[in-house]
N, CA, C and O atoms as a GROMACS GRO file, in nm:
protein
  244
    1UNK      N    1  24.266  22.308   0.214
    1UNK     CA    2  24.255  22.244   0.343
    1UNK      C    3  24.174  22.330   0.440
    1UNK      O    4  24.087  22.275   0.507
    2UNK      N    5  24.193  22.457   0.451
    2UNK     CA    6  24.134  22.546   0.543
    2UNK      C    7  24.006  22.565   0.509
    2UNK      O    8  23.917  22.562   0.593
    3UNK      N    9  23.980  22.593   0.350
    3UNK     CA   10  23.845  22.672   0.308
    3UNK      C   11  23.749  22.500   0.374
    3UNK      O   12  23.643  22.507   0.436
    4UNK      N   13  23.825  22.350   0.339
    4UNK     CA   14  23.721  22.258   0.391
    4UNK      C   15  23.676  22.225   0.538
    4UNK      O   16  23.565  22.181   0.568
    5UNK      N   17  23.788  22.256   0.634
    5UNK     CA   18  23.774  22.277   0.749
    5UNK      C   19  23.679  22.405   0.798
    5UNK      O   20  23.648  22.421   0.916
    6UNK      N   21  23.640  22.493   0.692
    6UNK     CA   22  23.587  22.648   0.744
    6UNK      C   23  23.434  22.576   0.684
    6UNK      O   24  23.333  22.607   0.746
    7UNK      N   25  23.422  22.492   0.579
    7UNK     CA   26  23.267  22.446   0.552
    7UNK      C   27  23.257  22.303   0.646
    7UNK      O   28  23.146  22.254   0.671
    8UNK      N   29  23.334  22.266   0.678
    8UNK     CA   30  23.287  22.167   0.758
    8UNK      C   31  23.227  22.228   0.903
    8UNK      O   32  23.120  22.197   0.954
    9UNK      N   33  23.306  22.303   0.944
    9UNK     CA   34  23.220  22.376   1.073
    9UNK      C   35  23.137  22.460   1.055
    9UNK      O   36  23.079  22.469   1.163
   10UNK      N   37  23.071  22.564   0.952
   10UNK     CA   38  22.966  22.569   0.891
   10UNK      C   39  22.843  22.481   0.885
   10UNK      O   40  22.737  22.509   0.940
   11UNK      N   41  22.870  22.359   0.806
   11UNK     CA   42  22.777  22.285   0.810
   11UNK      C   43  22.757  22.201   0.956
   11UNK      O   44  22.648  22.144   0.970
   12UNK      N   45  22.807  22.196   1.010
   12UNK     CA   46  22.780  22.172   1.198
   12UNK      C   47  22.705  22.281   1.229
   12UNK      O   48  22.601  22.258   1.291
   13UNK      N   49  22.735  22.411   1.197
   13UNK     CA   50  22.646  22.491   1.274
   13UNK      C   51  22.524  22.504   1.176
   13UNK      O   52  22.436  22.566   1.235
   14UNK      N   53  22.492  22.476   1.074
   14UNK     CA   54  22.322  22.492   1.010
   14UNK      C   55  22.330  22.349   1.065
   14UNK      O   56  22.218  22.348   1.013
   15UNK      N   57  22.350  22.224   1.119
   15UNK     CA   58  22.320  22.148   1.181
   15UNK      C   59  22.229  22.170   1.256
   15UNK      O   60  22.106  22.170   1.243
   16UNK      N   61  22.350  22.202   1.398
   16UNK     CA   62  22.302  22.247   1.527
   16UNK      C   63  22.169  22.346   1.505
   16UNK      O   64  22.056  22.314   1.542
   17UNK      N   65  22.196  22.448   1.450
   17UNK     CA   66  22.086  22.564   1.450
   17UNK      C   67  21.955  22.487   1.412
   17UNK      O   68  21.859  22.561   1.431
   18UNK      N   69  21.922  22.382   1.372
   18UNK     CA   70  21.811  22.342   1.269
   18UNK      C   71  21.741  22.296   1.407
   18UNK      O   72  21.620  22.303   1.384
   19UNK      N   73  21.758  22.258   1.519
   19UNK     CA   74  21.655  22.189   1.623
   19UNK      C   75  21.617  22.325   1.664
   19UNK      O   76  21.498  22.340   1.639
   20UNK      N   77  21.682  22.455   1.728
   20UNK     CA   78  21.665  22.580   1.793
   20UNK      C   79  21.529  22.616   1.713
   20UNK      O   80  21.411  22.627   1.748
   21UNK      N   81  21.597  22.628   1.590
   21UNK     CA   82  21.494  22.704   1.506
   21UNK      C   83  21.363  22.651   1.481
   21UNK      O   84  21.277  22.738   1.502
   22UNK      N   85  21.317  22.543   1.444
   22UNK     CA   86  21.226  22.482   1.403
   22UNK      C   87  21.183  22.403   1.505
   22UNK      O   88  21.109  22.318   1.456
   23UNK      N   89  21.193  22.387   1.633
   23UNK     CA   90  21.125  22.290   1.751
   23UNK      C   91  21.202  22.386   1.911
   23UNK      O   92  21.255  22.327   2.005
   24UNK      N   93  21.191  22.481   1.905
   24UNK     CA   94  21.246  22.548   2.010
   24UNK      C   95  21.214  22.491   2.181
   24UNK      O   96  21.288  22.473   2.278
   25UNK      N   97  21.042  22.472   2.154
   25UNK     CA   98  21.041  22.415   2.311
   25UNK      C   99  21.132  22.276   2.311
   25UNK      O  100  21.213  22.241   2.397
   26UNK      N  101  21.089  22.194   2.165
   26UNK     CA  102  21.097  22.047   2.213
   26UNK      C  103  21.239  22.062   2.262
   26UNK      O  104  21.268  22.001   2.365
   27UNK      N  105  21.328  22.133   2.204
   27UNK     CA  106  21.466  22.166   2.202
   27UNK      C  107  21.512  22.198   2.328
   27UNK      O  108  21.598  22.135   2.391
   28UNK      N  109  21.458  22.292   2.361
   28UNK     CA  110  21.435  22.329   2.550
   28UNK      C  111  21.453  22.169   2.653
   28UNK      O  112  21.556  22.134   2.709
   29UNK      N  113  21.317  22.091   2.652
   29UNK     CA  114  21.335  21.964   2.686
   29UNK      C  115  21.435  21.878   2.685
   29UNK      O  116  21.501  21.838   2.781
   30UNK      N  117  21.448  21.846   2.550
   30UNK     CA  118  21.569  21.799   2.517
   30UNK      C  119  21.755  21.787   2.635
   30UNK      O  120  21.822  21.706   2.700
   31UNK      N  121  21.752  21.922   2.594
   31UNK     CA  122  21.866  21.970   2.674
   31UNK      C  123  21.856  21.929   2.856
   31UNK      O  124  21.945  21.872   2.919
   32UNK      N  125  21.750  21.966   2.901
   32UNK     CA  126  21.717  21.957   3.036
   32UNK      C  127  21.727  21.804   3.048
   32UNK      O  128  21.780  21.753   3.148
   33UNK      N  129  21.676  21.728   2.943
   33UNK     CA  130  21.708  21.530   2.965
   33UNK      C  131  21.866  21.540   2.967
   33UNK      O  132  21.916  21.475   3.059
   34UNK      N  133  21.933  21.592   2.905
   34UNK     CA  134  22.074  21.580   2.919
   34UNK      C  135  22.161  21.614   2.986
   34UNK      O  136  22.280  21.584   2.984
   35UNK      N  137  22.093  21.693   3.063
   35UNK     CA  138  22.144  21.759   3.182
   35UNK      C  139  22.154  21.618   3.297
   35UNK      O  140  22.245  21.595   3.376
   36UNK      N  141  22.053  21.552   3.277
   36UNK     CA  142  22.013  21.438   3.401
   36UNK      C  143  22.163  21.327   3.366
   36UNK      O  144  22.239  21.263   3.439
   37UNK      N  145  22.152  21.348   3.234
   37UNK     CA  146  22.233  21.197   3.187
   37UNK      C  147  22.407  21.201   3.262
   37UNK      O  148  22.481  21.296   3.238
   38UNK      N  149  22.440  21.115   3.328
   38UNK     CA  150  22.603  21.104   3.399
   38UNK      C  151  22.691  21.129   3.317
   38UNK      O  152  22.679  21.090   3.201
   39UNK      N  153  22.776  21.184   3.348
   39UNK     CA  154  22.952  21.187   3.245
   39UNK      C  155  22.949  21.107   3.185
   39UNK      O  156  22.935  21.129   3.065
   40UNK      N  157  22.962  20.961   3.234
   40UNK     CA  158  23.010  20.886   3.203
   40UNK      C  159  22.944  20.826   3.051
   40UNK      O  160  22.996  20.809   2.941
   41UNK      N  161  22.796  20.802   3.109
   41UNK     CA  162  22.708  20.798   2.954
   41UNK      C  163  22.721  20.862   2.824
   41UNK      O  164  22.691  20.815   2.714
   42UNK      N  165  22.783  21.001   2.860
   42UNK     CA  166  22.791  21.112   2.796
   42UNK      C  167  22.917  21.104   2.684
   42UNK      O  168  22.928  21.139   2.567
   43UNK      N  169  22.987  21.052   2.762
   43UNK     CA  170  23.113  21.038   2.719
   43UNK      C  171  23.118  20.896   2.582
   43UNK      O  172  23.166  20.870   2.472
   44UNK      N  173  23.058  20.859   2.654
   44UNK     CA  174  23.042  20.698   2.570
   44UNK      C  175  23.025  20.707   2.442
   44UNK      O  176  23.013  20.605   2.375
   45UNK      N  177  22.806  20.848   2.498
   45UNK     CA  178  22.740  20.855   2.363
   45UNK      C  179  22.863  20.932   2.276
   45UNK      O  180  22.893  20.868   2.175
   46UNK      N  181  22.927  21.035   2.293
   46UNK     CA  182  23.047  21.132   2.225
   46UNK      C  183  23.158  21.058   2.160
   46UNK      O  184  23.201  21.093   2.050
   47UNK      N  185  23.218  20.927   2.246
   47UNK     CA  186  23.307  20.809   2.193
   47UNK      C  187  23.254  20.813   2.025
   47UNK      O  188  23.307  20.864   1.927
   48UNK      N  189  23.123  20.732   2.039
   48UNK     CA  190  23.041  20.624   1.935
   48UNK      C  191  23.015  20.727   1.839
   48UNK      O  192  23.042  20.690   1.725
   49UNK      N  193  22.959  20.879   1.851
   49UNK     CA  194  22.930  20.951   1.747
   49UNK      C  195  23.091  20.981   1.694
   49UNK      O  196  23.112  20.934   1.582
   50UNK      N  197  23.198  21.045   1.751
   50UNK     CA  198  23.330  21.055   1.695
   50UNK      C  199  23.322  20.925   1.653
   50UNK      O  200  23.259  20.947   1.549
   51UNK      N  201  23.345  20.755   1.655
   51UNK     CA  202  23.376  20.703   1.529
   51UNK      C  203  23.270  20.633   1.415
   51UNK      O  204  23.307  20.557   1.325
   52UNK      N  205  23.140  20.675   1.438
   52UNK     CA  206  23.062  20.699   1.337
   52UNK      C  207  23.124  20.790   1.230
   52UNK      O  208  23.144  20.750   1.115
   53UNK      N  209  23.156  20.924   1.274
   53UNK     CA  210  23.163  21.066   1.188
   53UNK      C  211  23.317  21.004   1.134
   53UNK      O  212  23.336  21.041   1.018
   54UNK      N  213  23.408  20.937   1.177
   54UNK     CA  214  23.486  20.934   1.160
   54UNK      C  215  23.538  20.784   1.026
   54UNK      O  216  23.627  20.764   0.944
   55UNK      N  217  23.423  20.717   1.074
   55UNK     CA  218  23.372  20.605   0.969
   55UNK      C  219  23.317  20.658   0.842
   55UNK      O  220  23.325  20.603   0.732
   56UNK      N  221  23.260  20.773   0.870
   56UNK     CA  222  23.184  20.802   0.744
   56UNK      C  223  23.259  20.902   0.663
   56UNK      O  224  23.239  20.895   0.542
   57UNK      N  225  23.350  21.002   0.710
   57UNK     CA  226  23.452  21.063   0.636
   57UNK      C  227  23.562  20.979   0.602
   57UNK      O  228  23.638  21.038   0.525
   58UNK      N  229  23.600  20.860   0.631
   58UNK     CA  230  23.658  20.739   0.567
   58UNK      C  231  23.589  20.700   0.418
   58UNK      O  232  23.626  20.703   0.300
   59UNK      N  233  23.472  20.663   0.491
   59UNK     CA  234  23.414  20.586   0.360
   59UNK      C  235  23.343  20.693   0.214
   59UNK      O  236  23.315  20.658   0.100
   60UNK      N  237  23.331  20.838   0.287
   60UNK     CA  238  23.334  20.916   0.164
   60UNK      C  239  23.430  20.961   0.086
   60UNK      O  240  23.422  20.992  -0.033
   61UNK      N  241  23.538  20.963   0.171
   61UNK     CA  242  23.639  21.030   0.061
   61UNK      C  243  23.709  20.842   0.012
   61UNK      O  244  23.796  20.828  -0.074
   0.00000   0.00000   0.00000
């Protein structure tokens, strides 16, 4: 249970790291658009990706 929880946040972070590394300005940009975007949007987009991720670790295991 632990060792899959210790590669699952692993693989989030070679996620995350993969825009830094390989598109650093666009990455820069990026962030600064999201800065503009309201809570509330924010929250929504964060809703819909939790039950995507949460749809799809359903339908894999």
């Amino acid at each position: 249970m632990w060792s899959d929880l210790v590669g699952a946040l692993a693989l989030v972070m070679v996620i995350e790291g993969l825009m830094p590394f390989l598109a650093p300005e666009r990455w820069r940009e990026w962030l600064l658009q999201i800065v503009t975007i309201d809570g509330r949007t924010l929250r929504v987009f964060g809703g819909v990706m939790i039950a995507i991720g949460l749809f799809l670790l359903n339908w894999v295991n």
